[in-house]
Structures are given as structure tokens and as C-alpha cells.
C-alpha positions as CSV (number, residue, x, y, z in Angstrom):
1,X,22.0,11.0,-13.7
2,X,18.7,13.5,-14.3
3,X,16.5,13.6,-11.3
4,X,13.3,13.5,-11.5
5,X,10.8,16.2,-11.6
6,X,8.8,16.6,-8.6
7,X,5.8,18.3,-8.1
8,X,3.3,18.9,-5.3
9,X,-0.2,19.3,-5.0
10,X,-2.1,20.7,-2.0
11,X,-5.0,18.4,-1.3
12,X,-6.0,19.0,2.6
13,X,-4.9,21.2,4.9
14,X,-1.6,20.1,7.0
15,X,-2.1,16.9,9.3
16,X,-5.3,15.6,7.3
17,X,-3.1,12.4,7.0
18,X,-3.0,11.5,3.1
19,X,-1.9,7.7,3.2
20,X,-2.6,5.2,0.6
21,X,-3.0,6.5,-2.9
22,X,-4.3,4.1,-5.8
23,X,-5.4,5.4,-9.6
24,X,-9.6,4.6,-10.0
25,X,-11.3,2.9,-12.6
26,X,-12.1,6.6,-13.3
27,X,-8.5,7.7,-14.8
28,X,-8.3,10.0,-10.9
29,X,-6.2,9.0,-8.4
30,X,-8.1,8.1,-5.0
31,X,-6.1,8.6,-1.7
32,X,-7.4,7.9,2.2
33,X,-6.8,10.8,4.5
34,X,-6.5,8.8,8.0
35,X,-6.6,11.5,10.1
36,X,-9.9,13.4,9.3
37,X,-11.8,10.5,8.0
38,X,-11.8,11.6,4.1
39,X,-11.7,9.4,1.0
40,X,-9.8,11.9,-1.8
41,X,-9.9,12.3,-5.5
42,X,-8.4,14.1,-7.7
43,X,-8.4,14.6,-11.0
44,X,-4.7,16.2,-11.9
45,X,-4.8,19.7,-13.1
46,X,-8.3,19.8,-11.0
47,X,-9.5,20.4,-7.8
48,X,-9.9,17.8,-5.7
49,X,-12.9,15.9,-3.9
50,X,-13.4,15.0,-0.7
51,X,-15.8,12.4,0.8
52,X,-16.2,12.4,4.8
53,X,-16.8,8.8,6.9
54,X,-17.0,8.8,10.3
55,X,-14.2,11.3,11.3
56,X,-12.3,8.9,13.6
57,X,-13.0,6.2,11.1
58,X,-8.9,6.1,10.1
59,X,-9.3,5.2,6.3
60,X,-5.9,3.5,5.5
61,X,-5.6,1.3,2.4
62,X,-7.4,2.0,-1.0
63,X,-7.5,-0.4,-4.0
64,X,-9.6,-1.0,-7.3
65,X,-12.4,-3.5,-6.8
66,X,-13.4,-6.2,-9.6
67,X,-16.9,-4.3,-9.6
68,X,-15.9,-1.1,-10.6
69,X,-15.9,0.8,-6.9
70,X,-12.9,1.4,-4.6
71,X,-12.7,-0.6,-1.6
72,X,-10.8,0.4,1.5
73,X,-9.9,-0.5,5.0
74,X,-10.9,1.9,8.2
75,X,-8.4,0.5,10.2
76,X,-9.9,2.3,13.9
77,X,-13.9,1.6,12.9
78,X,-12.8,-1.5,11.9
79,X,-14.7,-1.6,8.8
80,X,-14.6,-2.7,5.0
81,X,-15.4,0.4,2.9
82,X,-16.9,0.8,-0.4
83,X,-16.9,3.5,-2.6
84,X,-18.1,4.6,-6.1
85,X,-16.9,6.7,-8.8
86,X,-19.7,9.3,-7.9
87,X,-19.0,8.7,-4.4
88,X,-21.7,6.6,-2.7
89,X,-20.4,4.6,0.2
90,X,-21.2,1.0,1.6
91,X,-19.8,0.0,4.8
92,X,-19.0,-3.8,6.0
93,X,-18.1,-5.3,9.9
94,X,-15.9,-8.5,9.7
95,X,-17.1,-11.0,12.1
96,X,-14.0,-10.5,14.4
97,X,-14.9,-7.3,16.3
98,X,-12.2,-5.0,16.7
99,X,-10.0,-6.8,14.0
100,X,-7.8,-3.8,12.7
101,X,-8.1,-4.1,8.7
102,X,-5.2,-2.2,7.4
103,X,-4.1,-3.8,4.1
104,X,-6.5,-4.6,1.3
105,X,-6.3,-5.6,-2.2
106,X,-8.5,-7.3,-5.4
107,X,-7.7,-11.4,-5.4
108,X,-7.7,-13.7,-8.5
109,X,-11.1,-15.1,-7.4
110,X,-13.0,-12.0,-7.9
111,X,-12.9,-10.7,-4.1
112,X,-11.6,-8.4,-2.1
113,X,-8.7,-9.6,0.7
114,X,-7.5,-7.7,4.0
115,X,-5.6,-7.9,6.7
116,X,-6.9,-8.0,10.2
117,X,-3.4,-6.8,12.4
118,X,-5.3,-7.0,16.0
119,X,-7.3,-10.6,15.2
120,X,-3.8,-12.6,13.2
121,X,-6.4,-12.9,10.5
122,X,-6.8,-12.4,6.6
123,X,-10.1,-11.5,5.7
124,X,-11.7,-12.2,2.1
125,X,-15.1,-10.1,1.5
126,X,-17.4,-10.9,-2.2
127,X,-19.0,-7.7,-3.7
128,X,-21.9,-8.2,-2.1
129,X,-20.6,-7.8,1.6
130,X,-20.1,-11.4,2.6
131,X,-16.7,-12.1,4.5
132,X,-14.6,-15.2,5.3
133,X,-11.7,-15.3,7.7
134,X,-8.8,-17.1,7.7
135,X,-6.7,-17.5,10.8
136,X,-2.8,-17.1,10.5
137,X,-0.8,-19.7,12.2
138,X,1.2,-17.5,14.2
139,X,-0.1,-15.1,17.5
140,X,1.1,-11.4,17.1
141,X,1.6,-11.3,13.5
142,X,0.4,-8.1,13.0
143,X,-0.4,-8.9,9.4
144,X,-0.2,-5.3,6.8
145,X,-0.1,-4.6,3.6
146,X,-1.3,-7.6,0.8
147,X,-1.4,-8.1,-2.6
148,X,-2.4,-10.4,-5.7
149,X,0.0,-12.7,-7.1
150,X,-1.3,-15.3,-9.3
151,X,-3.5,-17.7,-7.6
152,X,-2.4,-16.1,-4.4
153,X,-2.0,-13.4,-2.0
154,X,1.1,-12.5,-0.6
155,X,1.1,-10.3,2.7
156,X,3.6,-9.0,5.3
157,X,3.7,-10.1,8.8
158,X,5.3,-6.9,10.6
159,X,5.4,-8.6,13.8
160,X,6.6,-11.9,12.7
161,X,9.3,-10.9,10.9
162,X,8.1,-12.8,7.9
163,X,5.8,-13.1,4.4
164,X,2.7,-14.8,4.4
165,X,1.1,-16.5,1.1
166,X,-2.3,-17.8,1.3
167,X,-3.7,-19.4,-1.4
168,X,-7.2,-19.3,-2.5
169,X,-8.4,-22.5,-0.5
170,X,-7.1,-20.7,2.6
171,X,-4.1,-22.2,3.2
172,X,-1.4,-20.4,4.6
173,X,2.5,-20.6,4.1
174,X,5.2,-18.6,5.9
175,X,8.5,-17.3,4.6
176,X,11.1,-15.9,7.4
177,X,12.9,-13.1,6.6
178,X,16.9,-13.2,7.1
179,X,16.8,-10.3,8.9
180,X,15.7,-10.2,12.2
181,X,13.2,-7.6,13.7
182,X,13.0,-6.1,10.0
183,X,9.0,-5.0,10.2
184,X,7.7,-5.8,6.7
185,X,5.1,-3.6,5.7
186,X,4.2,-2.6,2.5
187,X,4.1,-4.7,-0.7
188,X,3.5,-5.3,-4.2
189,X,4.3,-7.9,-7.5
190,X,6.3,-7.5,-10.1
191,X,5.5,-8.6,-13.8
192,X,7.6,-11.3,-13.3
193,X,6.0,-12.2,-10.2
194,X,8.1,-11.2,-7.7
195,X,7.0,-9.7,-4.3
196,X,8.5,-6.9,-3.2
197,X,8.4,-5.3,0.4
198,X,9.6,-2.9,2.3
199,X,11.4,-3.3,5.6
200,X,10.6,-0.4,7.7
201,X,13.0,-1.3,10.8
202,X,16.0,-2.5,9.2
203,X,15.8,0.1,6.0
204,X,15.9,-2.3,3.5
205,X,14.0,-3.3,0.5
206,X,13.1,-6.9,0.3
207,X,12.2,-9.5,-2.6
208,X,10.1,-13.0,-3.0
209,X,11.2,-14.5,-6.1
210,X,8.9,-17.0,-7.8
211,X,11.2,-20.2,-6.5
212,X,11.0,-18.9,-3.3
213,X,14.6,-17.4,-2.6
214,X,14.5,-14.1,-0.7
215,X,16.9,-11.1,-1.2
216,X,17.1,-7.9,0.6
217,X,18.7,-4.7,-0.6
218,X,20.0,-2.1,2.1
219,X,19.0,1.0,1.4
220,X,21.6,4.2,1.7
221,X,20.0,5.5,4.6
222,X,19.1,2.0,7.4
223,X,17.2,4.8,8.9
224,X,15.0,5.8,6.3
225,X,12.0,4.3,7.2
226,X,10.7,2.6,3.8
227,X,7.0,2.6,3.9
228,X,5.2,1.5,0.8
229,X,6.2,0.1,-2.8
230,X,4.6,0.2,-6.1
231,X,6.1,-1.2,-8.9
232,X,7.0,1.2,-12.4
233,X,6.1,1.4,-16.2
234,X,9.4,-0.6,-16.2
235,X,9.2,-3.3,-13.5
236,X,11.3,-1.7,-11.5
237,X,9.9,-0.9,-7.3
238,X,9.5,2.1,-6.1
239,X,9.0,3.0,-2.6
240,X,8.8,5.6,-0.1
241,X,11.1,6.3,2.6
242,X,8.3,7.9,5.5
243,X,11.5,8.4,7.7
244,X,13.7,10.7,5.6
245,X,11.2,12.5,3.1
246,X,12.3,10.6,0.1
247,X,11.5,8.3,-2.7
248,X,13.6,5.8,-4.0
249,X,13.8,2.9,-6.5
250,X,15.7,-0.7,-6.8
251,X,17.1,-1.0,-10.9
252,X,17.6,-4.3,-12.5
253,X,20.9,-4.5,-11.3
254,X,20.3,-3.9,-7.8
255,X,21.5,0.0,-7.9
256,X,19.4,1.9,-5.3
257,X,18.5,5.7,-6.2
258,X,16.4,8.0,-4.3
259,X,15.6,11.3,-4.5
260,X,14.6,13.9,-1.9
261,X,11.1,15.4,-1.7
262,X,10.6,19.1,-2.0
263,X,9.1,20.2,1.1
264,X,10.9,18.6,4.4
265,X,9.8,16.8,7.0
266,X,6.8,15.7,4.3
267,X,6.1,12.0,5.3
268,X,5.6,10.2,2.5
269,X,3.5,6.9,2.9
270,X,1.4,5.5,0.0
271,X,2.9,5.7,-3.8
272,X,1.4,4.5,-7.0
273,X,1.5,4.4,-10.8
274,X,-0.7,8.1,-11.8
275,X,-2.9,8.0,-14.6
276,X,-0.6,10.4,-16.3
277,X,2.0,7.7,-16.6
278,X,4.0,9.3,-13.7
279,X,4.7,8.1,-10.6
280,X,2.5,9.6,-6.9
281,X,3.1,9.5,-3.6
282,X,0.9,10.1,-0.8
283,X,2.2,12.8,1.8
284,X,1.1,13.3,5.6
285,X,1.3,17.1,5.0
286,X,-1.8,16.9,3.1
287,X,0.1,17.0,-0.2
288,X,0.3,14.7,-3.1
289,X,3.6,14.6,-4.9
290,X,3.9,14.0,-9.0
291,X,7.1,12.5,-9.9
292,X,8.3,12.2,-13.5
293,X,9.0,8.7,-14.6
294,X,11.0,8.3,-17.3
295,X,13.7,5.6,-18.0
296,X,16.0,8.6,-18.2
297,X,16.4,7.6,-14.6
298,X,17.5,4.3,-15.2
């Protein structure tokens, strides 16, 4: 089996915090930098951009809005963020002060939806600022990353051990995990619609089909820390492992692969599909990393 070609690019100096990457409605990829209070972008080939919030803000998760901006979470001002492709920045409060918005992705009804991990809450903001919340039926949820699926969003309850879905009219279901204590954090949908998560205390890689049934898959390493998933070119999910400066991905038969990153000790936490076709991940060393993928590595 080839590995794949992986290649860095300095983006901040060393502790800045690069976390969640996403690819803008701009062909660049965008990337929150939770440590100095910086919304990235970069252009590959380029250098890159920077765009300052409040310093102790903590930017965390980026996604593409219906309107054409980014939105993001600022998971210690705990604030909704806006951005443009030319950079001009709107800020939002949720109702629910000190609500900790970490995960945040585009729904099927034309808003955005986030997580709120101190308040057991899932936030839904419109375009124009104005935000609903939706209480979760379980205290100390510590709800995370979310995404779209269908008429739904799926999201992962680190605290509960479980996967939330809550549809559009607000109503909330909850899927247990088998695994006890596992942490779910990040997530993401398949073509086929399956949800895919990562289990960050039990090293496993987990999966929602459409009917309901959950697998998980161990990883190599149960120590390894998986962090976010994205899913491939080729349906297949990717993810990184934050705990032992790798990147991995599940095949259509189950196989695990991962691959070590270049530069140790690089803590990889966001990864998504570049604008190149290849695949990026989001390093705490202030460092984005390019890697090739081809189905070569299948």
C-alpha cells in the first residue's frame, strides 16, 4: 500500500491553536485559531490571512453558511460569528448566557445550528441573527460537534455517551452508544447517510446507519485520541487521531489505515475535503497539513 503524500504549511506561529478547518465558498480553506482569537485563510500556494476577534474569544468550529459567509462558534465569548469572503465580521449572543457554542453546521431549513455544551442546548440562528433554543432532554450532555443529515441534524453528546438527532420541529431523539464512557465528539454524513463519529475516549470510530443500527470500529491504537472526521471523494471517513499525530481512514470493508504526520507531537484536530481535491487537517502547531487523496490508498 502507497502512503500518502503529506505536506505542511506554516500558517501561525507555534501554539496559535489551528482547530476546525472547512473549504469557503471562495475555493480557500478557512480554519479557527482558538488560541489567539484568529479566523485563517489561505489560499494554497499563497500566503495566508489572518482576521483577529477578541483575542480570548476561542474561535472553534467553522462551516459554510447558506448566505455565502462562514459562520463560526467562539466557544469562551460565547458567541455566534459571521464572517465574509473579504473578511467583515458580525457577531451574535444566544439568549442562554454563558452557553459554550462549540459545534456548528448549515441545516436543511436554511439556518445555521450549534451546540451549546455548558446550557444542554442546540441552538438554531437565521441569517439575520435571530436564534432559537432547543433544550436536550438530558443534564450534562455536553453536546459537540453537529451536522446535516437530511431533514435533520445529528450531534454528539460527549458527556452522555450517546447521538442526538433533532429534527427540524425541535424534537429530540437519543441513540446510546455500546460503549460506555466513549466521548463522542466530532461528526459528519456519508453520501449514503450515515453518521460517522469519533470516539475520543475509547479510540474508536463510530457509525449511525440510516435504520438506526450503530457500529463501532476500534482503531489500532485505543489511545489515539480520534478528534474530528470528514468524509472523502470516495465516501470513505477520515479522521484525525489528536492523541498520536496521525490521520486515519475506515474503507468499505471496515479496514482501518492511518498514516503518521510529519512533524511529532503535531496535534491534529479539524480535517476536511481541500479545494484541491486533497484531503487537510488542522494542526495545533500552527500548521496545516495537505494529504494526497487518491484511491491508490484504497
Amino acid at each position: 500500500m502507497t502512503p500518502p503524500v503529506i505536506e505542511e504549511y506554516v500558517v501561525s506561529r507555534r501554539g496559535s491553536g489551528p482547530y476546525a478547518i472547512i473549504t469557503g465558498p471562495d475555493s480557500a480553506l478557512w480554519f479557527t485559531m482558538v488560541h489567539r482569537g484568529r479566523i485563517g485563510r489561505l489560499i494554497p500556494g499563497q500566503e495566508p490571512m489572518v482576521h483577529q476577534l477578541d483575542a480570548d474569544s476561542g474561535p472553534t468550529v467553522i462551516c459554510n453558511g447558506p448566505d455565502g459567509a462562514l459562520w463560526f462558534t467562539e466557544y469562551r465569548a460565547h458567541r455566534i460569528g459571521r464572517i465574509t469572503p473579504v473578511g467583515r465580521i458580525t457577531e451574535f449572543a444566544p439568549p442562554t448566557a454563558e452557553c459554550g457554542p462549540f459545534g456548528i453546521a448549515a441545516g436543511p431549513d436554511g439556518a445555521l445550528w450549534f451546540t451549546e455544551t455548558a446550557a444542554d442546548r442546540i441552538g438554531r440562528i437565521t441569517v439575520d441573527g435571530t436564534v432559537t433554543e432547543y433544550l436536550l432532554p438530558r443534564a450534562g450532555a455536553f453536546p459537540s460537534a453537529i451536522a446535516a443529515a437530511g431533514d435533520a441534524m445529528w450531534f454528539t453528546m460527549n458527556q452522555a455517551n450517546a447521538i442526538g438527532r433533532i429534527g427540524m420541529d425541535g424534537r429530540v431523539t437519543v441513540h446510546d452508544l455500546p460503549t460506555e464512557a466513549a466521548a463522542p465528539v466530532g461528526i459528519a454524513v456519508g453520501p449514503d447517510g450515515s453518521v460517522w463519529f469519533t470516539e475520543i475516549a475509547a479510540g474508536q470510530i463510530g457509525r449511525v446507519a440510516p435504520d438506526g443500527r450503530i457500529t463501532e470500529y476500534p482503531l489500532p491504537d485505543r489511545s489515539a485520541r480520534p478528534h474530528a472526521v470528514t468524509i472523502d471523494a470516495y465516501g470513505r471517513p477520515w479522521f484525525t487521531e489528536w492523541g498520536a499525530n496521525r490521520v486515519g481512514y475506515i474503507d468499505t470493508d471496515g479496514t482501518v489505515t492511518v498514516h503518521a504526520l510529519p512533524t511529532p507531537a503535531s496535534e491534529p484536530h479539524g480535517i476536511t475535503m481541500g479545494p484541491d481535491g486533497a484531503l487537510w487537517a488542522a494542526l495545533e502547531t500552527g500548521v496545516l497539513a495537505r494529504i494526497a487523496s487518491t484511491r491508490s490508498l484504497a
